[in-house]
N, C-alpha and C positions, 0 to 999 in steps of 0.2 A: 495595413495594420489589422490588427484579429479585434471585434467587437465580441464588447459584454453583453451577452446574449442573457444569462439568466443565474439569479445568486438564488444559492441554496443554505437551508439555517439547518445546520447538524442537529439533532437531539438526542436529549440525555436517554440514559437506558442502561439496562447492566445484562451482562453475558459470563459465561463462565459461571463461575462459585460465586457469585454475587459482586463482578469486579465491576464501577462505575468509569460508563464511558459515554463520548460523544460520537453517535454514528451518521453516516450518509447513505441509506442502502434501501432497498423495498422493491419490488417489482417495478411501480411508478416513476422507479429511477434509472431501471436497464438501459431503458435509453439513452438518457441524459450521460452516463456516468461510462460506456460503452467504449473499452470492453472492460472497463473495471466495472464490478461487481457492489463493495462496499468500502468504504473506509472509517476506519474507527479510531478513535483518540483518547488516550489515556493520561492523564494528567491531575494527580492528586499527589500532597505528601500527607494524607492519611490513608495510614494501615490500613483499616479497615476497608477504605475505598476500591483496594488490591490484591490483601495478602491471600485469598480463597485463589486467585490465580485462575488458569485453563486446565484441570485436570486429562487426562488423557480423552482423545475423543479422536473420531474419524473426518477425512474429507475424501472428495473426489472430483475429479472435471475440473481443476482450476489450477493456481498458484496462489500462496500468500505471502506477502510480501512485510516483514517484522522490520521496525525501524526505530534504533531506541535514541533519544534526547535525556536521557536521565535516570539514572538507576538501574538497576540488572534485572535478565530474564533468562530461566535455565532452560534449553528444549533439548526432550530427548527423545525419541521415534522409533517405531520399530527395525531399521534399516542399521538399528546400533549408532544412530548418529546422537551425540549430546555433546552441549557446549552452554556457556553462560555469554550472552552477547552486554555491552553493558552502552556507555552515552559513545553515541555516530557510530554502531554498529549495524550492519543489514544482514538479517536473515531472508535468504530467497526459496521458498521452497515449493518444487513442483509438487504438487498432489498426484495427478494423473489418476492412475488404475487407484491409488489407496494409499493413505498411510493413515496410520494412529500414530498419534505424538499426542506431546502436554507442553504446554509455557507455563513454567512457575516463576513468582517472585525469588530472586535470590537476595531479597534483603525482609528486614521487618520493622523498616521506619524511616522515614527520608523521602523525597520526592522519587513520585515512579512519573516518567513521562515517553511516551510513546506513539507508534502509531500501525497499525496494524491494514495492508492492504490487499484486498480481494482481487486476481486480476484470472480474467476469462482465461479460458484455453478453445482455440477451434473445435469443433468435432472429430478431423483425421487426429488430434492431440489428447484428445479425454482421455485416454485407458492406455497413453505410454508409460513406462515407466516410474516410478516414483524419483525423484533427483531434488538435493539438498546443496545448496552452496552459502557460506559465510563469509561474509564478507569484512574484515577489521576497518575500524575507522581509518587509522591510518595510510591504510588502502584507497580510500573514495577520494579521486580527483577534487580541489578544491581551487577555484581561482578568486583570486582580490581585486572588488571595486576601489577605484580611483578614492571616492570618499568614505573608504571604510565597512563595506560592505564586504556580501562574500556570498560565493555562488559554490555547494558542495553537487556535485554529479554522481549520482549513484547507477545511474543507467540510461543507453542512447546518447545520440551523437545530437551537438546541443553547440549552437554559437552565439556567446557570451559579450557582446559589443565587440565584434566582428575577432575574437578570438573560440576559434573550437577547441572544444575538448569533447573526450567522449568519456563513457561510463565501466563499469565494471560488468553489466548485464548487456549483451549487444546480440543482434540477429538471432531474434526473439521472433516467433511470427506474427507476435500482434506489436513486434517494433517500438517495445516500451521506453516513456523517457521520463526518469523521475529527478527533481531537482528539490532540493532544500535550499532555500535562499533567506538570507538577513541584508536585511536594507536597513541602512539609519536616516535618521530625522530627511527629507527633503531628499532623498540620493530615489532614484531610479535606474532600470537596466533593459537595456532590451536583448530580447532571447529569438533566437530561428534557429526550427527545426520542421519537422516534416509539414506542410503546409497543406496539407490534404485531412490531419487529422486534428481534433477537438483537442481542445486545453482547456484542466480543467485546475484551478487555483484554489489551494484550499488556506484558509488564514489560521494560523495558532496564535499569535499575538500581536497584539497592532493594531495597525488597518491601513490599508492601501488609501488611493484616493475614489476608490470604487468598492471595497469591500471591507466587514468588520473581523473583529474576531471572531470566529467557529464559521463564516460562511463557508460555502465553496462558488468561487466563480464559474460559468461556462462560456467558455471564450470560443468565438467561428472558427473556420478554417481561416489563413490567412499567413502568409511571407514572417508578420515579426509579431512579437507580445511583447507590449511595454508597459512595464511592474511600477506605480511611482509609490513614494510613501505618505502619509498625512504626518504629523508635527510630529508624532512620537514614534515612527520606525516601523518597521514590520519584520515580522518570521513568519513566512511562508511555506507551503509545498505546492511544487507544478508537476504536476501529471499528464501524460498524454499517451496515445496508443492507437493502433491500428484498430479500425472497428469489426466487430465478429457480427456479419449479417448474418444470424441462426438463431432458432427459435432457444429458447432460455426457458427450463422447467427448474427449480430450486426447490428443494424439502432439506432446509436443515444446512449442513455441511456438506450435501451433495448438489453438483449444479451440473445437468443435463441438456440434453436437448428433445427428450422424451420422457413422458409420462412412465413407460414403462421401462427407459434405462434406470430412470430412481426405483422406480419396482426392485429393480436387479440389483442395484446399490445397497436396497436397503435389506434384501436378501441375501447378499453375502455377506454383510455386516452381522447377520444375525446368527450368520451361519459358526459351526466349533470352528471350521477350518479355515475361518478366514484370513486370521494372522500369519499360520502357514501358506497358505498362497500367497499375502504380499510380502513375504520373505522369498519365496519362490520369481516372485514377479522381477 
């Protein structure tokens, strides 16, 4: 069985146009978090908390991973992609070489609840391509526990009390497995997947019998993970992934493996012709 090695307490902070969120991310947590980068949590039903939104802005070296629980978000890119994702919706999107995009609110009052995740790229991967996939909720595999629970797969191959399912994201190189799970009162589940790599458990409401809300669990390597709940239920996300042994340089929305590739990032970003090139690209 995978041991709780170390819980992590999200904190508040605001990104964007002044959008309030709960994040996981810093340098001091490359490791821990490895190869995801950051995870952030949006969960307000006031306006104010949201409606300034992610105005148009750059990344590079990574993928982010958009996952909505409640209320709508419009993203549009330079690659001509836009759509509005709204509740059990996934936006997967590689950054690679560049893209400039924006996430805006598509509403202006009512609960916005999301989550937003950073996930590494290797080095041979940093400056491929830029690539955009949406994925509809209706799409994301969902299986039902015996007492009322429910296990949704959004990505990797993931066995659910000895029934597999896989996900919509698959042979990834860093082998991603992301799970949404609700557990009610006293129910429990046990999950195997790649047994080589870190899980890491993040809580949005509830509490397990080991973690509160806003933690994040970090669980060993180890055959199975077993989820139990405390009296009042829990909503979860489990995370896992292959680890990127490589050095990590970050300035911003750029995440490297060199001092001087962000040099280079941040000079084409400044450059006129930038956005022509990643149309080009």
């Amino acid at each position: 069985m995978r041991q709780l090695n170390k819980v992590i307490t999200a904190q508040p902070t605001q990104d964007g146009d002044g959008v309030s969120i709960h994040r996981l991310a810093g340098r001091k947590l490359n490791d821990v978090l490895n190869p995801f980068l950051m995870i952030d949590e949006i969960n307000s039903d006031d306006a104010a908390d949201y409606i300034g939104g992610f105005p148009e802005h750059p990344h590079r070296g990574f993928e982010t991973i958009t996952y909505m629980k409640a209320g709508r978000m419009r993203h549009r890119d330079h690659m001509g992609n836009e759509g509005v994702i709204g509740a059990g919706d996934v936006q997967w999107m590689t950054a690679g070489a560049g893209v400039l995009h924006s996430e805006m609110p598509e509403q202006e009052q009512g609960l916005m609840h999301g989550f937003q995740i950073w996930l590494n790229l290797p080095a041979a991967e940093k400056m491929k391509p830029a690539a955009y996939q949406e994925i509809a909720s209706a799409s994301v595999g969902e299986q039902l526990l015996p007492k009322g629970g429910e296990v949704r797969v959004i990505a990797g191959d993931v066995r659910i009390d000895d029934v597999v399912q896989q996900g919509q994201i698959v042979n990834a190189s860093t082998q991603p497995v992301f799970l949404d799970i609700k557990l009610l009162a006293g129910e429990s589940v046990k999950l195997d997947f790649d047994s080589s790599q870190l899980a890491h458990v993040y809580v949005y409401k509830g509490n397990t019998d080991s973690l509160m809300t806003r933690e994040l669990g970090v669980y060993a390597e180890g055959d199975s993970l077993v989820l139990t709940t405390g009296p009042s239920g829990v909503e979860l996300l489990v995370l896992s992934g292959q680890k990127i042994n490589e050095p990590i340089v970050q300035y911003g929305p750029f995440v490297m493996n060199t001092a001087a590739q962000i040099d280079q990032a941040i000079k084409d970003f400044q450059s006129p012709h930038f956005l022509e090139n990643l149309k080009r690209a």
